[in-house]
N, CA, C and O atoms as a Tripos MOL2 file, in Angstrom:
@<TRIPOS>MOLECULE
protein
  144   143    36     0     0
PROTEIN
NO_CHARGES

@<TRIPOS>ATOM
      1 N         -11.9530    7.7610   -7.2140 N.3       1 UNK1
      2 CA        -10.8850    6.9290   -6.6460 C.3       1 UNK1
      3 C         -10.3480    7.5740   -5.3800 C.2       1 UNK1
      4 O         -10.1470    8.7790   -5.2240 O.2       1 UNK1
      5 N         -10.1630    6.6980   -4.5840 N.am      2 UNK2
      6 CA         -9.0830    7.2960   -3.2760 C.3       2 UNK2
      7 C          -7.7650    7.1230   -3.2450 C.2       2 UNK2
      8 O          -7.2340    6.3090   -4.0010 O.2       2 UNK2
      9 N          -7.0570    7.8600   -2.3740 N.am      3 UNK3
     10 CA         -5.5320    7.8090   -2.3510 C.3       3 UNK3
     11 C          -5.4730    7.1600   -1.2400 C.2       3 UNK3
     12 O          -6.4170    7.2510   -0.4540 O.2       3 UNK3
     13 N          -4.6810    6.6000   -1.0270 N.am      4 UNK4
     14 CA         -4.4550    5.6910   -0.0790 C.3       4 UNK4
     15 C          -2.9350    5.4900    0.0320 C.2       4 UNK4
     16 O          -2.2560    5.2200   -0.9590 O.2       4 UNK4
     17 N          -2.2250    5.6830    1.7360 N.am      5 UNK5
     18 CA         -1.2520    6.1030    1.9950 C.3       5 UNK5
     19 C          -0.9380    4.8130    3.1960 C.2       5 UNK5
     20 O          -1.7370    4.3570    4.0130 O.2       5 UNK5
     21 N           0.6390    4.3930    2.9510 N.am      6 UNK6
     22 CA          0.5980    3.3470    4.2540 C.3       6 UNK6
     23 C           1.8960    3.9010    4.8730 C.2       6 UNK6
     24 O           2.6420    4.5730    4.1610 O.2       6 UNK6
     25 N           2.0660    3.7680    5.5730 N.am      7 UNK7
     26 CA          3.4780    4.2640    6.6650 C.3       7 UNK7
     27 C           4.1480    3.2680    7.1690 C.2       7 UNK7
     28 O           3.7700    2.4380    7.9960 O.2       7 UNK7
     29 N           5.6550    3.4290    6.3860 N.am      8 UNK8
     30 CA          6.0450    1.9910    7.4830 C.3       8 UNK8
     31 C           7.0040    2.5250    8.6770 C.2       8 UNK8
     32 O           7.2290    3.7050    8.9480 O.2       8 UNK8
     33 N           7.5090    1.3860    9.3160 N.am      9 UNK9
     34 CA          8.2480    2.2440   10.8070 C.3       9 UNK9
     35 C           9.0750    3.2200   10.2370 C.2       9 UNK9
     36 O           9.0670    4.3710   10.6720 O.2       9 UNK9
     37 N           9.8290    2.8500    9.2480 N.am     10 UNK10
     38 CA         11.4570    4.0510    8.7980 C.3      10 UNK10
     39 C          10.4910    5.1710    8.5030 C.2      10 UNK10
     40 O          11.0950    6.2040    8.7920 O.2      10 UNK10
     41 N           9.3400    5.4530    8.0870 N.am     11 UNK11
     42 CA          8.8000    6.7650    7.9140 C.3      11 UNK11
     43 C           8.3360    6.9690    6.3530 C.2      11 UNK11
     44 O           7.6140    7.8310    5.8510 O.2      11 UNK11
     45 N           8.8960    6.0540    5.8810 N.am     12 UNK12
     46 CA          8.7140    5.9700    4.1220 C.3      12 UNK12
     47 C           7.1720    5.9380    4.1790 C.2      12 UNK12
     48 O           6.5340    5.2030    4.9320 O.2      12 UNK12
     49 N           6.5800    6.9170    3.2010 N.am     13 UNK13
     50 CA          4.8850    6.6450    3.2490 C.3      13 UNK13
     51 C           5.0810    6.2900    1.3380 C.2      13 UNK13
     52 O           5.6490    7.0520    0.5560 O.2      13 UNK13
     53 N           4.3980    4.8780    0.9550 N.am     14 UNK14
     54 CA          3.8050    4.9850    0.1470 C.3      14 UNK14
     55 C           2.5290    5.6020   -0.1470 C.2      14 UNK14
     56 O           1.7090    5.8550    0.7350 O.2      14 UNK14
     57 N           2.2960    5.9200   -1.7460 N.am     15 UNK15
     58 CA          0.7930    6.3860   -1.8550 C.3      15 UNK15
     59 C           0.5060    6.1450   -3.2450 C.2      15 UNK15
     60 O           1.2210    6.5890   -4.1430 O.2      15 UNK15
     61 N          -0.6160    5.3920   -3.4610 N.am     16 UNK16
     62 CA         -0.9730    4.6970   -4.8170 C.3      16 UNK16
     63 C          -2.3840    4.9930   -5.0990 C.2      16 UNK16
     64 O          -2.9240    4.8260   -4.0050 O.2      16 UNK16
     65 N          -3.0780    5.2570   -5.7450 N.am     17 UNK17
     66 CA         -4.3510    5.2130   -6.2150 C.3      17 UNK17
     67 C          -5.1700    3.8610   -6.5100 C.2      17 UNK17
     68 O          -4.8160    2.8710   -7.1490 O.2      17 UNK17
     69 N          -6.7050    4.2050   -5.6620 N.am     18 UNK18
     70 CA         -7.1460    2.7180   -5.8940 C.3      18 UNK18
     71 C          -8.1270    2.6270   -7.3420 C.2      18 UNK18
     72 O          -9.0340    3.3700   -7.7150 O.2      18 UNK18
     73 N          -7.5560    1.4330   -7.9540 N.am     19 UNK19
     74 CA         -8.4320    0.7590   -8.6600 C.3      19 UNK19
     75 C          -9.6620    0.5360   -8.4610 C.2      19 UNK19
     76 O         -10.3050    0.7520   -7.4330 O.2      19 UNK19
     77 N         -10.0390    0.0650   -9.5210 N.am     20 UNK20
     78 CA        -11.1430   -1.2620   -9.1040 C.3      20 UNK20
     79 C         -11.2330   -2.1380   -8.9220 C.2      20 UNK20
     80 O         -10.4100   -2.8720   -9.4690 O.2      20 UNK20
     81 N         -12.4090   -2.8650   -7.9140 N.am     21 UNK21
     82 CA        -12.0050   -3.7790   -6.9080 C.3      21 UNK21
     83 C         -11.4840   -3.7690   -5.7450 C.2      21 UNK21
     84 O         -11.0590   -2.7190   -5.2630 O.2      21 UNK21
     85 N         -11.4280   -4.9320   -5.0990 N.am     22 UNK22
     86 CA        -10.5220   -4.3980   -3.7800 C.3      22 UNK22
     87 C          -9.6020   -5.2950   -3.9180 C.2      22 UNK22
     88 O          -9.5120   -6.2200   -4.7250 O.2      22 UNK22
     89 N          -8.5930   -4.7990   -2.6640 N.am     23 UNK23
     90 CA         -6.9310   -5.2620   -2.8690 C.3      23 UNK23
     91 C          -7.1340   -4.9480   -1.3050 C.2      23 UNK23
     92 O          -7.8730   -4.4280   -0.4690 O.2      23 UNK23
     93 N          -5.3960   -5.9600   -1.6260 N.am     24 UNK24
     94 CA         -4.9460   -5.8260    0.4850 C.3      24 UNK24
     95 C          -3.5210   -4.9650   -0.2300 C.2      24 UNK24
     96 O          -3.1060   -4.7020   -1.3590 O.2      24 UNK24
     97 N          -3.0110   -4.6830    1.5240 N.am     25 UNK25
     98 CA         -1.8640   -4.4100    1.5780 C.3      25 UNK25
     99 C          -0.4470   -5.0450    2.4500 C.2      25 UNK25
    100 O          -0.2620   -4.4980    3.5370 O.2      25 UNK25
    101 N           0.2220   -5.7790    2.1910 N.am     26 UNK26
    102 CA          0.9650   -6.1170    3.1820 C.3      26 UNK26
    103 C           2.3090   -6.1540    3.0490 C.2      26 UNK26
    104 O           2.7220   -6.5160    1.9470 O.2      26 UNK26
    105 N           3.2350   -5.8300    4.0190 N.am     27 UNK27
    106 CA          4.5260   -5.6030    4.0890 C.3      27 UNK27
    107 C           5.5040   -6.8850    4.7450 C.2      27 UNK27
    108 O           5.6060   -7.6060    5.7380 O.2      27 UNK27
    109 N           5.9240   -6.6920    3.8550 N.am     28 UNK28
    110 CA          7.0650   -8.3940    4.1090 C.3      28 UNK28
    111 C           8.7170   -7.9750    3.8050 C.2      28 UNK28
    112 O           9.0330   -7.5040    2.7120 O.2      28 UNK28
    113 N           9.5070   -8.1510    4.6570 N.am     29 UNK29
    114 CA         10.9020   -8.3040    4.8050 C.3      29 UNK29
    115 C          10.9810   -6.9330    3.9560 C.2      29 UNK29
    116 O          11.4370   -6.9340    2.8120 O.2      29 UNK29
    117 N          10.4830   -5.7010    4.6230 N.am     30 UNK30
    118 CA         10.6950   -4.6260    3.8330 C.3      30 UNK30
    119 C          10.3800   -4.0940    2.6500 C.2      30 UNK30
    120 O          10.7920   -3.0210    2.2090 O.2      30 UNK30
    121 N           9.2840   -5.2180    1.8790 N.am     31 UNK31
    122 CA          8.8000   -5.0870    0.5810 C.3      31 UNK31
    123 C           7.3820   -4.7720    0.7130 C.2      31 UNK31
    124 O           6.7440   -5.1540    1.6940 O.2      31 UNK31
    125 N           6.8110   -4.0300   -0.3180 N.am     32 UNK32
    126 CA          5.4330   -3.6350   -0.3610 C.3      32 UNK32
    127 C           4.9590   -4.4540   -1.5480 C.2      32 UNK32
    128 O           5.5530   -4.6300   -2.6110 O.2      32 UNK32
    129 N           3.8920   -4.8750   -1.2040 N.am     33 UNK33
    130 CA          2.8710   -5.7600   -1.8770 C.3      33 UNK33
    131 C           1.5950   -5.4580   -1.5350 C.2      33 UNK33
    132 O           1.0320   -5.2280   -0.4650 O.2      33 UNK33
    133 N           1.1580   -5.5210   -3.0120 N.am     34 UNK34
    134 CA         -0.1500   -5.3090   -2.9710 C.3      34 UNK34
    135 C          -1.0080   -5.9290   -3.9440 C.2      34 UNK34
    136 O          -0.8800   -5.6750   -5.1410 O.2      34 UNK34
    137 N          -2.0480   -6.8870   -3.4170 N.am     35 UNK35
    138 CA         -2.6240   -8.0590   -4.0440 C.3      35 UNK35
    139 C          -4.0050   -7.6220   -4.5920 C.2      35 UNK35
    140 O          -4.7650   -6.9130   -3.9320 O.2      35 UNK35
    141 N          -4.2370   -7.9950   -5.5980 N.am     36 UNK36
    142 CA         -5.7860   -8.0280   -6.3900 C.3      36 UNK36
    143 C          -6.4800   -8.9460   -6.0370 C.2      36 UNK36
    144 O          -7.6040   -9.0910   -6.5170 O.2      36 UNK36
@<TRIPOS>BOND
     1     1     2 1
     2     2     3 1
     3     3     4 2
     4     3     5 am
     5     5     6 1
     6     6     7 1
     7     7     8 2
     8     7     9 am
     9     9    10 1
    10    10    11 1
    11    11    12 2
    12    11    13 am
    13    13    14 1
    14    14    15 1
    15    15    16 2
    16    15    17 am
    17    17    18 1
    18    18    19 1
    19    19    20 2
    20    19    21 am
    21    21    22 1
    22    22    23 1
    23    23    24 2
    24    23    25 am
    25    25    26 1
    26    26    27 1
    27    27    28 2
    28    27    29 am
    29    29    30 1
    30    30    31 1
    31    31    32 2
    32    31    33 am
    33    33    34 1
    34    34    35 1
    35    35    36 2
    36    35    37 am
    37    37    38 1
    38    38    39 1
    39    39    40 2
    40    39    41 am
    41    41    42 1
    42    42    43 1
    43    43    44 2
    44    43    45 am
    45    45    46 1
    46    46    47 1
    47    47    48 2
    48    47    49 am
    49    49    50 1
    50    50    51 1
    51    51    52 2
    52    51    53 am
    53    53    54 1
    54    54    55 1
    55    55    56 2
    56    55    57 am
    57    57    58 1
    58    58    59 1
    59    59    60 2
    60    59    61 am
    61    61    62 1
    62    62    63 1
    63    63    64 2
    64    63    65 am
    65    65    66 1
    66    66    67 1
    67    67    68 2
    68    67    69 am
    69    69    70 1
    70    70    71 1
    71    71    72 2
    72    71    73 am
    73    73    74 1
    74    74    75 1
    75    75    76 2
    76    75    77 am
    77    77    78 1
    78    78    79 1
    79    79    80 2
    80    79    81 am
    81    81    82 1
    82    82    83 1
    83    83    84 2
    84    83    85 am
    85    85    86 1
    86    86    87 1
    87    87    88 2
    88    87    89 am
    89    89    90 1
    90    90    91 1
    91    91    92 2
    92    91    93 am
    93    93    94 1
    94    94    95 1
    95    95    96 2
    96    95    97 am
    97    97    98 1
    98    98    99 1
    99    99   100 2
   100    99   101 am
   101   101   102 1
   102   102   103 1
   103   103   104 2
   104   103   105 am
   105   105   106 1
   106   106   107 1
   107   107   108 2
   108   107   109 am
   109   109   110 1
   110   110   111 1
   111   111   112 2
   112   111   113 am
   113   113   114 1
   114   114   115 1
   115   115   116 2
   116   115   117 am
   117   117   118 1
   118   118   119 1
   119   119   120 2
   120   119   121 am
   121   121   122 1
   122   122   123 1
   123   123   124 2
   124   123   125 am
   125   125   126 1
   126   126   127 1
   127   127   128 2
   128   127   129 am
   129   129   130 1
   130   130   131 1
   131   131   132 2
   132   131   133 am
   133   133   134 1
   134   134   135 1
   135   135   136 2
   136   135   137 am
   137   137   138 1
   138   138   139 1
   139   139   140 2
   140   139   141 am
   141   141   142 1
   142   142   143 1
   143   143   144 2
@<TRIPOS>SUBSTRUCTURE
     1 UNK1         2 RESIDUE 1 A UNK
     2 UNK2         6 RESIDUE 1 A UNK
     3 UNK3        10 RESIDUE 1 A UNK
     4 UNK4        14 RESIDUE 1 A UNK
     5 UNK5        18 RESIDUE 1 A UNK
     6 UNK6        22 RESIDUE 1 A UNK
     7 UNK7        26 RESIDUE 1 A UNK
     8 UNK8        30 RESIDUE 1 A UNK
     9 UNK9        34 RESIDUE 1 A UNK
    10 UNK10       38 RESIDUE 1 A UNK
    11 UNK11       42 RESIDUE 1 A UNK
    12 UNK12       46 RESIDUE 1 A UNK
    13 UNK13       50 RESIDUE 1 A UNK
    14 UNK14       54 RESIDUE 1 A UNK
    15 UNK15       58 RESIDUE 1 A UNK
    16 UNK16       62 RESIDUE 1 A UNK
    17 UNK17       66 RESIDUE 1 A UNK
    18 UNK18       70 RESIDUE 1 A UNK
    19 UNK19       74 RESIDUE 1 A UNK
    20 UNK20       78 RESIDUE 1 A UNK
    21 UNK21       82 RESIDUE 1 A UNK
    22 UNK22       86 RESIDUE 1 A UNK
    23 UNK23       90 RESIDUE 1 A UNK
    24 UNK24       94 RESIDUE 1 A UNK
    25 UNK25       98 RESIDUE 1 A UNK
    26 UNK26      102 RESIDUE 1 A UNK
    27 UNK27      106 RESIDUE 1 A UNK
    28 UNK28      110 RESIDUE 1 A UNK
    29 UNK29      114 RESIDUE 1 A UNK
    30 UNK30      118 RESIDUE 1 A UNK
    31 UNK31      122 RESIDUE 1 A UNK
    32 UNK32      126 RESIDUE 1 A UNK
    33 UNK33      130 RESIDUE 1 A UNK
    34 UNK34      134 RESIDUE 1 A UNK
    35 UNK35      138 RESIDUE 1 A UNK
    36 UNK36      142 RESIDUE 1 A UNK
Protein backbone atom coordinates (compact mmCIF):
# COMPACT_ATOMS: atom_id res chain seq x y z
CA UNK A 1 0.00 0.00 0.00
CA UNK A 2 1.04 3.67 -0.42
CA UNK A 3 0.69 6.66 1.74
CA UNK A 4 -0.61 9.25 0.18
CA UNK A 5 -0.49 12.88 1.43
CA UNK A 6 -2.59 16.03 0.08
CA UNK A 7 -1.80 19.65 1.18
CA UNK A 8 -4.28 22.15 1.34
CA UNK A 9 -3.48 26.06 1.16
CA UNK A 10 -3.75 26.53 5.32
CA UNK A 11 -0.89 23.88 5.35
CA UNK A 12 -3.02 21.06 6.95
CA UNK A 13 -1.53 17.82 5.17
CA UNK A 14 -3.82 14.94 5.29
CA UNK A 15 -2.40 11.33 5.04
CA UNK A 16 -4.44 8.11 4.60
CA UNK A 17 -3.44 4.79 3.33
CA UNK A 18 -4.55 3.40 0.02
CA UNK A 19 -6.90 0.65 -0.33
CA UNK A 20 -7.93 -1.29 -2.93
CA UNK A 21 -8.97 -0.01 -5.96
CA UNK A 22 -8.77 3.36 -6.96
CA UNK A 23 -10.33 6.49 -5.45
CA UNK A 24 -10.16 10.35 -6.21
CA UNK A 25 -9.52 13.08 -4.01
CA UNK A 26 -11.28 16.29 -3.81
CA UNK A 27 -11.65 19.27 -1.64
CA UNK A 28 -14.87 21.21 -1.32
CA UNK A 29 -15.77 24.25 0.94
CA UNK A 30 -12.91 23.07 3.16
CA UNK A 31 -13.95 19.44 3.41
CA UNK A 32 -11.97 16.38 2.37
CA UNK A 33 -13.56 13.74 0.39
CA UNK A 34 -12.62 10.89 -0.83
CA UNK A 35 -14.60 8.70 -3.30
CA UNK A 36 -14.46 4.86 -4.15
Amino acid sequence: MDIVEITKENGKVFSFLEGQGDFSVSFSRGSLFILK
